[in-house]
N, C-alpha and C positions, 0 to 999 in steps of 0.2 A: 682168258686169264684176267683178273681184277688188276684194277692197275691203283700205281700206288701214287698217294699225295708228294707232289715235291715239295713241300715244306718240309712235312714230321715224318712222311712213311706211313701214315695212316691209310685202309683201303680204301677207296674214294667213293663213295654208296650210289646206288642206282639213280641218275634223274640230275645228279650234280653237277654242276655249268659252273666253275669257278676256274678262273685261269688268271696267270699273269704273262705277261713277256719279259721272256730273258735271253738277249740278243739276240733279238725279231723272232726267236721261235715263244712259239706259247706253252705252257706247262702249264697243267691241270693239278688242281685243288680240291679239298677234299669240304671244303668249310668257308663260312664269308670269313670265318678269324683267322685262318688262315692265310686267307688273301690279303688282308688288312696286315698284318705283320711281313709278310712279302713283301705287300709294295711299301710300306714304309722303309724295309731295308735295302730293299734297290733303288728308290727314290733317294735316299741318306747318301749314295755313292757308295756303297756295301758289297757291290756286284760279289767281290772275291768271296763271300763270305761262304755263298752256295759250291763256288770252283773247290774251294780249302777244305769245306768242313768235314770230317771225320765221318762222322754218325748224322744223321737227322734230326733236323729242333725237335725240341718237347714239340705238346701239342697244343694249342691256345688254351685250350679247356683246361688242360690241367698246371697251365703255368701264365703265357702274356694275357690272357682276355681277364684274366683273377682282377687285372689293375681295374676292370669297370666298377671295382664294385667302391671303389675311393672315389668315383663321380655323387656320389649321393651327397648332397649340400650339409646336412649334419655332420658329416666326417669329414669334409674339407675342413668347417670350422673348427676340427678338432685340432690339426695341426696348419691352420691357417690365421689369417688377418688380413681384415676389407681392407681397400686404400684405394676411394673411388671407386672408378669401374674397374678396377684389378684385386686379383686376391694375391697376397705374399705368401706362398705356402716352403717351410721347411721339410727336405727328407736328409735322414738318416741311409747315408752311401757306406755301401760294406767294398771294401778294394783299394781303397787311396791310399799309395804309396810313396806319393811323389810331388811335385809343384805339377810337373807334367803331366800325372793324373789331372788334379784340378783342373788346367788349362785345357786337357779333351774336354772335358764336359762342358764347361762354361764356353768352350768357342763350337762347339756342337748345339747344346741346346740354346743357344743365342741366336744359331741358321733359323729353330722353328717358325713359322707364323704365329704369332700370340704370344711369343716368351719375351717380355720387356725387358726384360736384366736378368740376371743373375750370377751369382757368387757362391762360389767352394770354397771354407773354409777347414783348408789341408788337415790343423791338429785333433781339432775335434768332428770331422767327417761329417759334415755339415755341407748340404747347399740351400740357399735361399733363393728361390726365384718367385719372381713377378711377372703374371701372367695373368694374359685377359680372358676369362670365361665363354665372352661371345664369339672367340675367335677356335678354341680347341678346351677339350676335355683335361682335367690332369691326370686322366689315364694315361694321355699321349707322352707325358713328362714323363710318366713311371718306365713307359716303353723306351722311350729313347733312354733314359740310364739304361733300361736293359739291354739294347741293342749294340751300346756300348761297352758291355761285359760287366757292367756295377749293377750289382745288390742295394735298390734301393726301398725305404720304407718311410711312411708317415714321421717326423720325429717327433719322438716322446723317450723320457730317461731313458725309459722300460723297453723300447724298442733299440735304443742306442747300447743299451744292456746284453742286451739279448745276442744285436750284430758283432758288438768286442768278442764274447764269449765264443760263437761260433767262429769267429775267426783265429781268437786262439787255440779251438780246441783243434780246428785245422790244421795249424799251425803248429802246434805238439805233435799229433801224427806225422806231420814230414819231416818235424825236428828228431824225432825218434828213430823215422827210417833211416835219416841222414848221418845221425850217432853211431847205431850200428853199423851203416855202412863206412863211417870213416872210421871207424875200431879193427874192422874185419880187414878191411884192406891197406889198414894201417901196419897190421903186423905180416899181413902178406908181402909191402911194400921193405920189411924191416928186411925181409928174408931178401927181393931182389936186389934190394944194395947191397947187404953181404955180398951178394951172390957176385957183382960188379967186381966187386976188389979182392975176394977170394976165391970165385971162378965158379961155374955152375954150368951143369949142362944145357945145350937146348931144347930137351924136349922137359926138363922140368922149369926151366923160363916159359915157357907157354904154356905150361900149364897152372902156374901162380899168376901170370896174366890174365888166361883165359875165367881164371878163378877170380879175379878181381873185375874183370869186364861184368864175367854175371851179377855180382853183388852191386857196382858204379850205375847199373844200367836202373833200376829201378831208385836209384837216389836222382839217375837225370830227369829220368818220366816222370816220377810223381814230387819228388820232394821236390826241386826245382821249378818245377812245373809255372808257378808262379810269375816269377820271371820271366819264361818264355811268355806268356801270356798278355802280361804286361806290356815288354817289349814289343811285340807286335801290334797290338793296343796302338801304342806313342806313335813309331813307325810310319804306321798305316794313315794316321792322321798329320803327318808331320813333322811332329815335334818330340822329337828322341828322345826319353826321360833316362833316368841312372839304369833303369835293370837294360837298356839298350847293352850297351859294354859288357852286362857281368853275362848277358845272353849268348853274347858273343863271343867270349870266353871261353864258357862252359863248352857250347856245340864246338869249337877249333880246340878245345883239350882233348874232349871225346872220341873225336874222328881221328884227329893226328893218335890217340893211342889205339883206338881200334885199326887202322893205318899198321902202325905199328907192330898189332899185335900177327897180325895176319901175315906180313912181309919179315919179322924176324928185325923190325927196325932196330936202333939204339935206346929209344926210349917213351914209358908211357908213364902216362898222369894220372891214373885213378886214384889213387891217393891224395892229389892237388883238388881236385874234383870234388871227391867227398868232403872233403876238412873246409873247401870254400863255401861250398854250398851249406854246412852245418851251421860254420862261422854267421853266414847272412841272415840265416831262419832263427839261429839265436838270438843275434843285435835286433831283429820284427817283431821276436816272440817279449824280447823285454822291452823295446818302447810302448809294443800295445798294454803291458802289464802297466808300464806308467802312465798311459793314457788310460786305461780305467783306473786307478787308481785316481785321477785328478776328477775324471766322469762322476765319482760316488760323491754323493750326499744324501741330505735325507730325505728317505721315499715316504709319499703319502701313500696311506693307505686305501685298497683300492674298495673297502666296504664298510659299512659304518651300521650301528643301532638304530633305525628308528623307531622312535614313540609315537605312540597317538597322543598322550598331555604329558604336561608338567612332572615329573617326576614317579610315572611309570613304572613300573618295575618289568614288566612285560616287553619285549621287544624283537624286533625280526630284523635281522640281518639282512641286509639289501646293498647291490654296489654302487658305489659313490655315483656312478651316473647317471641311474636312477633317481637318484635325487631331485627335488625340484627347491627352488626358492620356497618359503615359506615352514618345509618339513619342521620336524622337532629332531635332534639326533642326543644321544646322551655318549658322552666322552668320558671313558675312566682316568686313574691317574695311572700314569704313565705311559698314556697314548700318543699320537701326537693324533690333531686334529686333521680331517678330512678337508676340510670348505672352509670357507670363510661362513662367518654369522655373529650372531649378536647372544652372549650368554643369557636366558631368560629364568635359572635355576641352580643356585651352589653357588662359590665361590674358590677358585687354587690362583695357584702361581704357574703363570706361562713363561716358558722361555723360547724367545723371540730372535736368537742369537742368527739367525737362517735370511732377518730381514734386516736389522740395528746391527750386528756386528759384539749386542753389548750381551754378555751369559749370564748376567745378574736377571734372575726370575722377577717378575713384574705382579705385583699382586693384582686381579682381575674377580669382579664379582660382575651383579646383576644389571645389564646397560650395558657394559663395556663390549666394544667390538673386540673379534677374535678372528686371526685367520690361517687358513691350513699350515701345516707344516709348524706350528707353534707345538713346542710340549705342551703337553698338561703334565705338572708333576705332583702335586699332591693333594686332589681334591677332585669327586665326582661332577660332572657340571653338563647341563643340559644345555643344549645348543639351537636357537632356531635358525636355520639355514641362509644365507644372504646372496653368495655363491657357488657355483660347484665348476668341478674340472678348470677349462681353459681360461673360465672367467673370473679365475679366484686370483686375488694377487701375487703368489705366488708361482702362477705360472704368465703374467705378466712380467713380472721379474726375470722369470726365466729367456720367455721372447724375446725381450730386452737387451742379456746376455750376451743369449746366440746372436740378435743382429750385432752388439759390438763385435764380438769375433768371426764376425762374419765381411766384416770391413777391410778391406786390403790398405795397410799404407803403402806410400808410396816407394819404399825402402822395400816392403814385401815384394811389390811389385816389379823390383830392380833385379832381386833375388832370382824370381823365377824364372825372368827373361835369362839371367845369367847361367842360370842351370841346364838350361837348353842349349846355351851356345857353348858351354865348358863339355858337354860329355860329347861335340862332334870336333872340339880342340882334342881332346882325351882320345877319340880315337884315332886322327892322325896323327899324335905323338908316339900312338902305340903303332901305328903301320910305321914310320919314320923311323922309327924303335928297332924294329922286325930289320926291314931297309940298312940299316946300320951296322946292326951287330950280324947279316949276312954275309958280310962282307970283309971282316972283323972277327978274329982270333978271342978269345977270353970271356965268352958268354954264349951260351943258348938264345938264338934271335928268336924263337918262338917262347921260350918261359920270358923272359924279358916283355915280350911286346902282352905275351899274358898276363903279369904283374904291374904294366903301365894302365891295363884296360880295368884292372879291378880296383888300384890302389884311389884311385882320385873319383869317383863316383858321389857328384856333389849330393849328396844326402845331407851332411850338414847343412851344407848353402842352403836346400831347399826348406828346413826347419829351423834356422837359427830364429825369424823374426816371428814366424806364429806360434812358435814354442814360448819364446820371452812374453809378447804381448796376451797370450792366452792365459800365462800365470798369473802377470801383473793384475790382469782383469778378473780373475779369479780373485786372488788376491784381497782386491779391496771389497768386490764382492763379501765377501767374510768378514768385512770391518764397517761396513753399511753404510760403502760407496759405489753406486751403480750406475754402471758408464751405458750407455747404449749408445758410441760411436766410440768402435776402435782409433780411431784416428786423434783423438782427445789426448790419447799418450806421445804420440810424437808432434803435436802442436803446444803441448803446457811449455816447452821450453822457450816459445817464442812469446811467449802470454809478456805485455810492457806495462798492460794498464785493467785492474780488477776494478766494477763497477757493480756498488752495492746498489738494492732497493731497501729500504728502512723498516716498516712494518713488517713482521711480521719474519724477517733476514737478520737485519739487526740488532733486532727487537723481538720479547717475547710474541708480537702478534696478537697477546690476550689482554687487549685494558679491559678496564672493568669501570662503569660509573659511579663517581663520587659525590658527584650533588646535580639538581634539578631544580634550573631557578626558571618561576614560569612569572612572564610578563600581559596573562589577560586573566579575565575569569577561571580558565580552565585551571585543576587541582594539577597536582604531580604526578597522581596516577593514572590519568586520561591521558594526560602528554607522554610517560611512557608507554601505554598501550595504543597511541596511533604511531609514538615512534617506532617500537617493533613490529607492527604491522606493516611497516613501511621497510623497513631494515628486512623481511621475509626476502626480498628481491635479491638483495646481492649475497655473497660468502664472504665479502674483506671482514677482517677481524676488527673492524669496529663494529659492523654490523652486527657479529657474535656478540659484544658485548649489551646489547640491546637484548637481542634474543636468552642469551643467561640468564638474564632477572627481569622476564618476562614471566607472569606468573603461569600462562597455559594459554589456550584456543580462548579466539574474542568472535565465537560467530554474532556477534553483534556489528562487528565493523567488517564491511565487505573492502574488499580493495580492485579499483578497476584501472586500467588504463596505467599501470606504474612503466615505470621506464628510470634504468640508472644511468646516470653520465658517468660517464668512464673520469678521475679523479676530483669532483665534486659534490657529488652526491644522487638523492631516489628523488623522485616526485612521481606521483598520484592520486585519486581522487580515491577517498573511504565516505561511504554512506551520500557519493554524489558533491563532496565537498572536496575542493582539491588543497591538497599540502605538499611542503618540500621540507626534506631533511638535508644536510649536507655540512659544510664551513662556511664560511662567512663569506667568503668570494661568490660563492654560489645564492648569494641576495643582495652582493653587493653593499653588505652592510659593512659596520666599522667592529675588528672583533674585539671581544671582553678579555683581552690581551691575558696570560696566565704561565709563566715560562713553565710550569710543571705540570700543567694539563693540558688534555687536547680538547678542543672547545669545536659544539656539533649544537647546531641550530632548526630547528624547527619551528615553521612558517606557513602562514595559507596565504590568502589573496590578501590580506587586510596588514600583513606582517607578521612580525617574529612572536610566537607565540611561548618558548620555553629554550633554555639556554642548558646544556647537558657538561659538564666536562668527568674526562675519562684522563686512565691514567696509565700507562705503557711502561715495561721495563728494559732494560737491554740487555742481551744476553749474556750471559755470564762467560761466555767461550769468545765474547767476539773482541774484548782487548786483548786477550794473546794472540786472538789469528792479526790481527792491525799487525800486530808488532813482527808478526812471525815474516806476512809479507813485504813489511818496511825493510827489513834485514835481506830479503830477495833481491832489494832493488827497486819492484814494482810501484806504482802509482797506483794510487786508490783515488774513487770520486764517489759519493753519495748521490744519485735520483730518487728523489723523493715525490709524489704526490701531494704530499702532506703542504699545504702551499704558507707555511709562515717563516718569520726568523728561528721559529724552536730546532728548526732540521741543524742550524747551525750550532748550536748546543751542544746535540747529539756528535755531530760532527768534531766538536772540541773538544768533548770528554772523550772521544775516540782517537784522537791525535791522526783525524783526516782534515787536510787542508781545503780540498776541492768539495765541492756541494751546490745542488738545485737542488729549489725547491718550488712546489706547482707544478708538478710535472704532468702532463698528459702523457698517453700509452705512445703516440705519435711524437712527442717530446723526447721523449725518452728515446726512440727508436733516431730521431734526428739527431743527437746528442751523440750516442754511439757510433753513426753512421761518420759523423762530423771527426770523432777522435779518428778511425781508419784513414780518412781520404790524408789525416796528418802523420800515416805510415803508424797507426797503433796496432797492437794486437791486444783484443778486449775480452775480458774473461768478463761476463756477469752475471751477479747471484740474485734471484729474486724467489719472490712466492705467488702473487698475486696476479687474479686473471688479467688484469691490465701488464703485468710483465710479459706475456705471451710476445706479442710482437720481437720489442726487444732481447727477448731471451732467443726469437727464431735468430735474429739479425746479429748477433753478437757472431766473434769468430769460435770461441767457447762460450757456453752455456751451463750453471747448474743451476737445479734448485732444489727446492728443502719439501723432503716429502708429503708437508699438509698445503702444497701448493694443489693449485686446481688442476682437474684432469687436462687441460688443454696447456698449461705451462708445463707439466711433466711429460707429457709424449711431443714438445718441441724442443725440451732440453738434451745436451747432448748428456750430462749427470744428473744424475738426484741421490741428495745424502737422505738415507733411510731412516737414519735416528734424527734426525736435523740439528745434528752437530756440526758449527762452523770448524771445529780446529778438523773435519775431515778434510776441507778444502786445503789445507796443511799437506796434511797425509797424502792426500790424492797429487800434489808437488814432489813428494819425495817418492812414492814411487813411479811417479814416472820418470823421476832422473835415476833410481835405481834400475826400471826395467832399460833404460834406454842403456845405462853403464854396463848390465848383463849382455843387452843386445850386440852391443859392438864387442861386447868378448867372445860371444859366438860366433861372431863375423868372422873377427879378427882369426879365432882359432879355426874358424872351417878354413881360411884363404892361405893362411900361414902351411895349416895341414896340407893342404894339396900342394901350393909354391916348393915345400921342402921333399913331398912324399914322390910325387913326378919327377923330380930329377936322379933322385936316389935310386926308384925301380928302373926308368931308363939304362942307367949307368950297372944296371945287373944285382945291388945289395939287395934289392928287397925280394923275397921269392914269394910265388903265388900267395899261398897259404898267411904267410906272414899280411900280405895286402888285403885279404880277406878279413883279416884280423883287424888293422887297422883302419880301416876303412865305416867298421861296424863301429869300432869303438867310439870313433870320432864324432858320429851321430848318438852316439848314447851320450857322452861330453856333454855334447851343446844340449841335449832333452835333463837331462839332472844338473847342468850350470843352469839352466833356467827357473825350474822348481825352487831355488833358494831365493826368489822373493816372493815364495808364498810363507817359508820360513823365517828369513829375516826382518826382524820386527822394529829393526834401530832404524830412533829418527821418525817412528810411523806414532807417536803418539807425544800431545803437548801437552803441559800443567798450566793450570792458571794462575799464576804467581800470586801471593797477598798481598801484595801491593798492589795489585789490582783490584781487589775487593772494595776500597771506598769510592771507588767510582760506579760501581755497578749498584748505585740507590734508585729510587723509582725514580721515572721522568715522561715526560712524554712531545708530542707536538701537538703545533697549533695547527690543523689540517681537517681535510674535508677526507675522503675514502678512496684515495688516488695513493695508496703505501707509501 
């Protein structure tokens, strides 16, 4: 006789030598995937898994060994990002119910060898881990969710789309059976109460019983199911989550009326049963309805036109992944764009509202960049390709996102400890309960101790903070303020002291050159064209202004050896001859003093060769945000690079007192350090690659989206449109979400404090606690959503009394912002 795999049940084929031990006996395998999924689960401490299970696992083939095929390096980076020798990969987990979900996994996959962190975050069913490549596969990661009972997958919208959906559709099925079943034996139940006070026989009692038993039995098996599931899950690892109690419930309703029905008892509960159990799968079936609903935005498209040239008529349909940098794609109007690229044919109006927050269309022709998820609304326009998929901005935005909501504050954190220790309070108040009214005239000790175990099941406690913090961050998301550190919303409120950088923040960022005075032989336009050959080096917006009205390529002038000092300026050798651009500090000379321009010199070995000044604005939004934060309380201070008197200028017409100027990147970062150690809390705003440091070191961080890529993946914000009054905004709703936060607190703590004493004391009956229970956590999920709705207070004017200060100006400084 063939013998069978103990893993799957598969018949174990001629020649096969795969075994594992399970307590010191050995058991034969059919497969090496087999054995590799064995001992990972009796290695996990799983032993029960084989004593308990039912039926036998699937088979590796046709379900765990699938996760190898997510070891292929292209598909990590699809839902991954380097950091070092670690990849940060996100999956999309179908089954999280709870805080205590989260905490299996995360203190489970934290046991692995290789898993350096990681985080579940509960509302949007999300974990983030960090793990080392050379230590395990992240097939291993796939396994261990599975081994866990969660449904996990790569995340992407589409796949997070996909798991809501099948989870509700789930979830209607049992909500259906559970409907019918609490209808049917709802009117069964009407008849045995009659039957109670107007008298009925015994063998028609037993038979509206036994008639209620059949119908209650397949609302426990399958609608339910969940719950048990769950519960034993938490359990098994520890850490008792809410469906612990309603699990416990349910099985002591069932038994005491099957008990019941069998013995001729006093009384049974199929009715409490069904109507609880309907109650629970309805409060699931509608927060997942409002968690996809918060999930939806707008999907890019997953296939695009491409041309072979310019304005083709001709085209083949091919999907976005295909794609390569360089393509040609042609965009209709009313599409939205695939990738990012640079329009090279046609002109329309984009709207951008997905990135800026702002719905006003932006007109956009030949040159301008363009990136996915932008409409196109009224104009055909050819696109040459820049990025595709994971590396288009918009799914950096996204990355972004999920790690802020992927953040636990520390108030999150308090939550879910509490949740765990409230539902083993919860159940000896309900044993206590029992205990009590045993002994005790004027109550049923078992419905009482049943309505103690259902009524307080902290499900609010468990969502009150990632509910709030998920919308907030939504939120501003939509108004084109993007957090990538959750914890930026419960730190703004201790923010003492805001520190601007000037270029660039303060300041348009774009001067432009106003004259060109040259002190040797050489003409004006030699001097600009060794200057912007020299300016090629850095990205400060002075540099830009060089390059502007630079007329094209000089392969006449080679450049070797350059090198920028970080807030003074470039030097290098062109054509073997060496020169320096920069401020007047940076040659030690005496400057051409100008309070309205910014004065930029260049020099070779023999001296100054040509005198440039340029000319800066300030930005139109930045005297209402001054004002807006003066009215806070807070302190402001100016770092500037810019090394003259003009920063103080700037400083005056801004009605900020405090200001440096000369700042090195090191300056800067000492300056900040220096306010802390005198008990500050420093919020600061910058642009420029020399901000990096200081923006890592500050306690908050933002900056303005044309900052360089290394200041925007150290900042904990970046305003999308780079508008200061968001800095405003991103103020008020975090004292919004924080005022919603404690309302959900308050309302999940108050609920239980009043709802426990009440069922104890016998008013509240099962059903009813079922009810209220669900309710409580839909509460805190729709008291949160109203500050993605609420708009007061989230946007400022810039008064006309402001307007005559915002005339051109600039400083006297080298390329330090």
């Amino acid at each position: 006789m063939s013998e069978a795999c103990y893993h799957c049940g598969e018949i174990i084929p001629p020649g096969a030598s795969f075994a594992v031990l399970v307590d010191g006996a050995p058991k034969n395998l059919c497969c090496r995937g087999c054995q590799a999924v064995a001992e990972c689960i009796l290695n996990s401490g799983l032993d029960d898994y084989y004593r308990l299970r039912s039926t036998t696992a699937i088979s590796p083939s046709d379900g765990d060994d699938d996760y190898c095929r997510f070891d292929n390096s292209e598909l990590i980076e699809e839902f991954s990002k380097k950091e070092g020798e670690f990849w940060v990969s996100r999956f999309s987990v179908a089954g999280l119910r709870c805080a205590a979900c989260a905490w299996l996994i995360e203190h489970h996959l934290q046991g692995i060898d290789g898993v350096e962190s990681i985080s579940v975050h509960l509302q949007n069913a999300v974990a983030t881990v960090k793990w080392n490549p050379e230590k395990l596969n992240v097939s291993a990661i796939f396994s261990a969710f599975n081994a866990l009972g969660y449904s996990a997958l790569p995340w992407s919208a589409a796949n997070r789309d996909i798991q809501l959906q099948e989870e509700m559709d789930g979830l209607l099925r049992r909500l259906g059976i559970a409907g019918i079943g609490m209808m049917q034996v709802g009117m069964v139940a009407i008849g045995l109460y009659a039957g109670d006070f107007q008298g009925i026989d015994d063998s028609t009692r037993t038979l509206l019983r036994l008639f209620s038993l059949l119908i209650t039995t397949p609302v426990l098996l399958y609608s339910a199911q969940p719950f048990f599931k769950n519960a034993w899950r938490s359990v098994r690892r520890g850490h008792p989550g809410m469906d612990v109690p309603v699990a416990i419930a349910l099985t002591a309703a069932y038994l005491a009326s099957v008990v019941a029905t069998i013995r001729q008892g006093e009384h049974v509960y199929y009715d409490t049963i069904s109507m609880f159990t309907f109650f629970l799968l309805l409060s699931r079936y509608l927060q997942l309805r409002v968690a996809q609903h918060q999930h939806r935005g707008t999907s890019l498209p997953m296939t695009a036109r491409k041309i072979s040239k310019l304005g083709d008529s001709k085209f083949e349909w091919l999907p976005v992944k295909a794609l390569s940098v360089g393509d040609l794609i042609s965009v209709h109007a009313g599409e939205t764009l695939p990738v990012d690229g640079v329009i090279r044919r046609g002109q329309s109006s984009l709207e951008n509202s997905a990135f800026s927050g702002e719905f006003l269309p932006t007109r956009c022709g030949i040159g301008d960049s363009v990136m996915a998820g932008s409409g196109n609304i009224d104009g055909n326009i050819d696109v040459e390709v820049t990025a595709v998929t994971n590396k288009t901005a918009w799914a950096k935005i996204a990355q972004l996102l999920e790690q802020a909501q992927s953040t636990k504050p520390a108030v999150a954190q308090l939550a879910d400890q509490l949740s765990s220790h409230f539902v083993i309070l919860v159940m000896a108040i309900s044993g206590l309960s029992f205990a009590y009214w045993y002994g005790h005239e004027g109550g049923s000790p078992f419905i009482i101790a049943l309505s103690v175990l259902v009524v307080s099941c902290p499900c609010a406690l468990s969502l009150a903070t990632p509910a709030s913090y998920t919308a907030a961050i939504k939120a501003l998301g939509k108004q084109g303020v993007l957090i990538s550190n959750g914890r930026v919303l419960e730190q703004l409120r201790n923010v003492t002291h805001v520190v601007f950088d000037k270029t660039g923040t303060l300041t348009e960022g774009h001067p432009h050159i106003l004259s060109c005075r040259v002190f040797s032989n050489m003409n004006a336009e030699t001097a600009r064209r060794i200057a912007a050959t020299l300016e090629q080096l850095s990205q400060h917006p002075i540099a830009h202004a060089f390059k502007r009205e630079d007329t094209g390529a000089h392969p006449d002038l080679q450049l070797e050896n350059g090198e920028v000092v970080s807030g003074a300026g470039i030097c290098g050798s062109i054509n073997g001859k060496h020169y320096r651009i920069g401020s007047a500090a940076f040659f030690s000379i005496e400057a051409h003093h100008n309070s309205a321009h910014l004065n930029v010199y260049l020099a070779d070995d023999n001296g100054v060769l040509a005198h440039f000044q340029l000319a800066d604005e300030i930005r139109r939004d930045a005297v209402a945000l001054v004002k807006n934060l003066k009215r806070r309380g807070l302190h402001l201070e100016i770092l500037s690079g810019d090394n003259s008197g003009q920063v103080a200028e700037i400083a005056g017409m801004l009605g900020i007192d405090k200001y440096l100027a000369g700042c090195s990147a090191e300056q800067k970062l000492r300056q900040v350090r220096q306010l802390q150690t005198e008990g500050a809390i420093v919020m600061m705003v910058g642009d420029g690659i020399n901000d990096a440091p200081v923006i890592a070191g500050a306690n908050i961080s933002v900056a303005m989206t044309s900052a360089s890529e290394l200041t925007r993946t150290q900042a904990d914000v970046v305003l999308l449109d780079n508008s200061l009054l968001n800095i405003a905004m991103l103020f008020n709703k975090a004292k919004q979400s924080r005022r919603i936060l404690i309302q959900n607190l308050s309302w999940a703590l108050l609920y239980n404090l009043l709802a426990l004493p009440l069922a104890a004391m016998g008013w509240v009956p099962p059903w009813l606690a079922a009810l209220g229970m669900s309710l409580s956590s839909l509460v805190v999920v729709l008291n949160a959503l109203r500050i993605g709705r609420d708009a007061k207070d989230d946007t400022l004017e810039i008064n006309e009394t402001d307007a005559p200060q915002l005339n051109t100006l600039a400083t006297n400084g080298g390329h330090g912002g």
